[in-house]
mmCIF file of the C-alpha atoms, coordinates in Angstrom:
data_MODEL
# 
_entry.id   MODEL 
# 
loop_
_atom_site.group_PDB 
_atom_site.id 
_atom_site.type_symbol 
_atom_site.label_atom_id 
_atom_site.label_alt_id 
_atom_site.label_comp_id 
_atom_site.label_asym_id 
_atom_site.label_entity_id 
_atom_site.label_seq_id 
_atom_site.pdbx_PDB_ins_code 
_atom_site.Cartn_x 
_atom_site.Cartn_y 
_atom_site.Cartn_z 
_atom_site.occupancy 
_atom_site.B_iso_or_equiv 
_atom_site.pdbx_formal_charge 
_atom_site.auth_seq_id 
_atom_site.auth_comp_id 
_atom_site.auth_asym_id 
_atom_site.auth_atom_id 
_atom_site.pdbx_PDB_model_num 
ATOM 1  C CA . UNK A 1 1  ? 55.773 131.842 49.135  1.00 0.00 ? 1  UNK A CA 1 
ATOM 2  C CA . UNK A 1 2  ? 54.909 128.891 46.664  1.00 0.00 ? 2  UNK A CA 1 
ATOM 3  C CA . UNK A 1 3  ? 51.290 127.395 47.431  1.00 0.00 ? 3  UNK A CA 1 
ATOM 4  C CA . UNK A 1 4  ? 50.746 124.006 46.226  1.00 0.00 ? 4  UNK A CA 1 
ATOM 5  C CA . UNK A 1 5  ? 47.637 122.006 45.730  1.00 0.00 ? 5  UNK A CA 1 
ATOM 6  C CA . UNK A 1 6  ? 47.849 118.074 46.989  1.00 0.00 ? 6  UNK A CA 1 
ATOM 7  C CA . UNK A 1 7  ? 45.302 115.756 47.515  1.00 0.00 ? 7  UNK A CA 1 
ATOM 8  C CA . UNK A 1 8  ? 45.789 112.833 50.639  1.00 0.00 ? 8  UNK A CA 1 
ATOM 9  C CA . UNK A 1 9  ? 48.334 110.533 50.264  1.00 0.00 ? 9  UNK A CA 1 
ATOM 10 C CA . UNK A 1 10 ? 49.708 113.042 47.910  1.00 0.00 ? 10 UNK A CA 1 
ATOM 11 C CA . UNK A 1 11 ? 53.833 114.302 48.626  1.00 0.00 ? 11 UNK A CA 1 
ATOM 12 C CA . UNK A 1 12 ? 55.738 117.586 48.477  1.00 0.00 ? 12 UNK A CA 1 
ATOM 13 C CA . UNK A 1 13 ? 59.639 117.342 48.385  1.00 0.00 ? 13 UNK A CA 1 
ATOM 14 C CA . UNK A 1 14 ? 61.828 119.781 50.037  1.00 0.00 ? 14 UNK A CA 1 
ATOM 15 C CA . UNK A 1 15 ? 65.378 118.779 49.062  1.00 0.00 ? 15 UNK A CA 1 
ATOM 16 C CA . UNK A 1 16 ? 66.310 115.346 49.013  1.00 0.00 ? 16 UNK A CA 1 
ATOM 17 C CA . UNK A 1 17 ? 65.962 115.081 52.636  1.00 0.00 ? 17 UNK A CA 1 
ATOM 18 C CA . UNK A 1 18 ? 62.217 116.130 53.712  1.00 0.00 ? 18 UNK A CA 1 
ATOM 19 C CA . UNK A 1 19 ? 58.994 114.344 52.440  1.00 0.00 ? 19 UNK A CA 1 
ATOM 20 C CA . UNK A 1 20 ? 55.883 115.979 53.632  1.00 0.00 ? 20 UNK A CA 1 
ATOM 21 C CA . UNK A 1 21 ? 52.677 114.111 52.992  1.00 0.00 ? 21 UNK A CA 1 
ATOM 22 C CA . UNK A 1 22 ? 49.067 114.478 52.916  1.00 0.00 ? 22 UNK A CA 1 
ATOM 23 C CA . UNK A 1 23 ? 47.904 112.310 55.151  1.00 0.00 ? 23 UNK A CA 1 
ATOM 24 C CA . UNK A 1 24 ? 43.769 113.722 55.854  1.00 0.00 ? 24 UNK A CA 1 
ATOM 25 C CA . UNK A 1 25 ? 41.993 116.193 54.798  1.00 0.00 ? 25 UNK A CA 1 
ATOM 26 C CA . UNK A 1 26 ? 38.596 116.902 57.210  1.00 0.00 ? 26 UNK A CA 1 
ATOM 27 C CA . UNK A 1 27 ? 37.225 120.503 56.800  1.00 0.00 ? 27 UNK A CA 1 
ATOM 28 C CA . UNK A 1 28 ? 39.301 122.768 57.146  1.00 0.00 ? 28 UNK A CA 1 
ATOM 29 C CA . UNK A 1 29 ? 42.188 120.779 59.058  1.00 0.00 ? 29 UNK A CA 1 
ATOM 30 C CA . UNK A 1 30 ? 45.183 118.876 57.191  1.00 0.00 ? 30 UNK A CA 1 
ATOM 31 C CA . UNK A 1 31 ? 47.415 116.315 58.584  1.00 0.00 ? 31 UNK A CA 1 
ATOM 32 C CA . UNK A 1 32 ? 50.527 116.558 57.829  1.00 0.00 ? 32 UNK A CA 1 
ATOM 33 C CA . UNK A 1 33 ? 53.126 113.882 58.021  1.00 0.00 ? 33 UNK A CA 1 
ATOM 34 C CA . UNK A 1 34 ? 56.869 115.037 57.892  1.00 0.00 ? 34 UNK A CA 1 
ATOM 35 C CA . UNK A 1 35 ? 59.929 112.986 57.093  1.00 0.00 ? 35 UNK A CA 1 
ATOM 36 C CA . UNK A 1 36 ? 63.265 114.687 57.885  1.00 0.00 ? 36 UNK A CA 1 
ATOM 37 C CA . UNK A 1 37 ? 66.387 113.653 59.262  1.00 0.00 ? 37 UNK A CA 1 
ATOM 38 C CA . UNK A 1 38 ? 67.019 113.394 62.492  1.00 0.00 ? 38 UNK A CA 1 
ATOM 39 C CA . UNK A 1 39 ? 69.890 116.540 62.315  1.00 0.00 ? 39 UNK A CA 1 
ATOM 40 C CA . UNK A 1 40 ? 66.727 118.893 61.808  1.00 0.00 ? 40 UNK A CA 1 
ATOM 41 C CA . UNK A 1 41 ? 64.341 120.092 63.697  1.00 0.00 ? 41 UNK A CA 1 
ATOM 42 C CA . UNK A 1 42 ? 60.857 120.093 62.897  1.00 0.00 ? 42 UNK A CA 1 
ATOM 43 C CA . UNK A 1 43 ? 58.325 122.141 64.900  1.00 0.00 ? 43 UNK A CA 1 
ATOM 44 C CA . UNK A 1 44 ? 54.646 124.073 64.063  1.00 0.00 ? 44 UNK A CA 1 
ATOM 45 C CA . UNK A 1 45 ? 54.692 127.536 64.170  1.00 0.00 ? 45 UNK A CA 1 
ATOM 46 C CA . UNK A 1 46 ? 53.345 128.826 67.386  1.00 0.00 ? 46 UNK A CA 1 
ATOM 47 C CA . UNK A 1 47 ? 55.677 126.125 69.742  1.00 0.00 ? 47 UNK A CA 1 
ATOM 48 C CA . UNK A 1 48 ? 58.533 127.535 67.211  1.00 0.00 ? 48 UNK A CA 1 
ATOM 49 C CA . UNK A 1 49 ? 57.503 130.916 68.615  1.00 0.00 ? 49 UNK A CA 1 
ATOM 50 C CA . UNK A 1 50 ? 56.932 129.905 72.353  1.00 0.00 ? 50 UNK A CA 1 
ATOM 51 C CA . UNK A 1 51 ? 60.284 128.251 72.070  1.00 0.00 ? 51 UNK A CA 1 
ATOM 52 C CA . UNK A 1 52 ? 62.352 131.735 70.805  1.00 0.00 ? 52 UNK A CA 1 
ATOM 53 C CA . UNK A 1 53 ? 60.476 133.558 73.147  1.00 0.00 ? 53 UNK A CA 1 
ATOM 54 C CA . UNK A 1 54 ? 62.145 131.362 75.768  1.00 0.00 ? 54 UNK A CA 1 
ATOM 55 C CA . UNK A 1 55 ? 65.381 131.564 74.881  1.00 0.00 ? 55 UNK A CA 1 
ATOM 56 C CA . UNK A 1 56 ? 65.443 135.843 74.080  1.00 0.00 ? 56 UNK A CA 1 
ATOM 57 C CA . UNK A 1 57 ? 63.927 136.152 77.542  1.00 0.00 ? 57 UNK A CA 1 
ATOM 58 C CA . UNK A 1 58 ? 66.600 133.759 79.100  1.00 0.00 ? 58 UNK A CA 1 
ATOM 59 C CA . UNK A 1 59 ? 69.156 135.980 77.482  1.00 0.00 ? 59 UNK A CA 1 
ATOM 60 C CA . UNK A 1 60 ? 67.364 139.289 79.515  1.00 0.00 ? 60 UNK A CA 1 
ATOM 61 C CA . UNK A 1 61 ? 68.071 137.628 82.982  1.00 0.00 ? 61 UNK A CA 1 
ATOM 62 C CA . UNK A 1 62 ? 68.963 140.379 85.228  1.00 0.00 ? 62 UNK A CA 1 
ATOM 63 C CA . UNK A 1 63 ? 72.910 140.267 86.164  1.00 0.00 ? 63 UNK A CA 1 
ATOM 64 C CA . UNK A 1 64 ? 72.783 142.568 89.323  1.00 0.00 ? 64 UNK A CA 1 
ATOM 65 C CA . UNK A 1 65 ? 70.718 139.152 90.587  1.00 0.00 ? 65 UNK A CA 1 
ATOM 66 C CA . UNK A 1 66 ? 73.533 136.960 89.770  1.00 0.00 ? 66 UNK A CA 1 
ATOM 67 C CA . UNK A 1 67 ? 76.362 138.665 91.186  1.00 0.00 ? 67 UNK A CA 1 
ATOM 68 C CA . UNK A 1 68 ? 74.010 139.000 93.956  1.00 0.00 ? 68 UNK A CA 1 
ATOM 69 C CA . UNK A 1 69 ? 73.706 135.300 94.019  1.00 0.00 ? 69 UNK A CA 1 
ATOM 70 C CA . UNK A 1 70 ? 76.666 134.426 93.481  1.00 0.00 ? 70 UNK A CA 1 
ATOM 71 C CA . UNK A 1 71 ? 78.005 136.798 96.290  1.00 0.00 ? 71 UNK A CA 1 
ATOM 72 C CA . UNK A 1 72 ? 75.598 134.622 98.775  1.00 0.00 ? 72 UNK A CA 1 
ATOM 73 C CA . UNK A 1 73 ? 76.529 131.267 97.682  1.00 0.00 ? 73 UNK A CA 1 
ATOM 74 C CA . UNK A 1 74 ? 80.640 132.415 97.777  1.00 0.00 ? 74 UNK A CA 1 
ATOM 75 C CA . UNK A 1 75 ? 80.152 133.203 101.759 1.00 0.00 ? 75 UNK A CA 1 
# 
């Protein structure tokens, strides 16, 4: 991991593409302003998390309950 010290309206390049910026510092919470392209996704952490979470437990859906379904909507 590389830690960096900034100050506000102080930048940190990622690429040529992403720009983050300082844009407060108040106690112990930082704003953080983030320029990317459109093409990529930017999320924090824990939504990140909630949003894998999602999608592995979409991929454990049950399939005796779909052919079940599927049985009841074909008759």
């Amino acid at each position: 991991m590389l830690i960096l010290s900034r100050k506000t309206d102080q930048q940190i390049k990622i690429g040529d593409d992403i720009t983050l910026t300082i844009i407060e510092i108040r106690g112990d919470q930082v704003k953080i302003g983030v320029e990317a392209p459109k093409s990529i996704k930017v999320f924090r952490q824990e939504v990140f998390s909630a949003i894998k979470s999602e999608n592995t437990a979409a991929l454990n859906v049950n399939t005796d309950s779909i052919g079940a379904l599927s049985k009841m909507l074909t008759h």
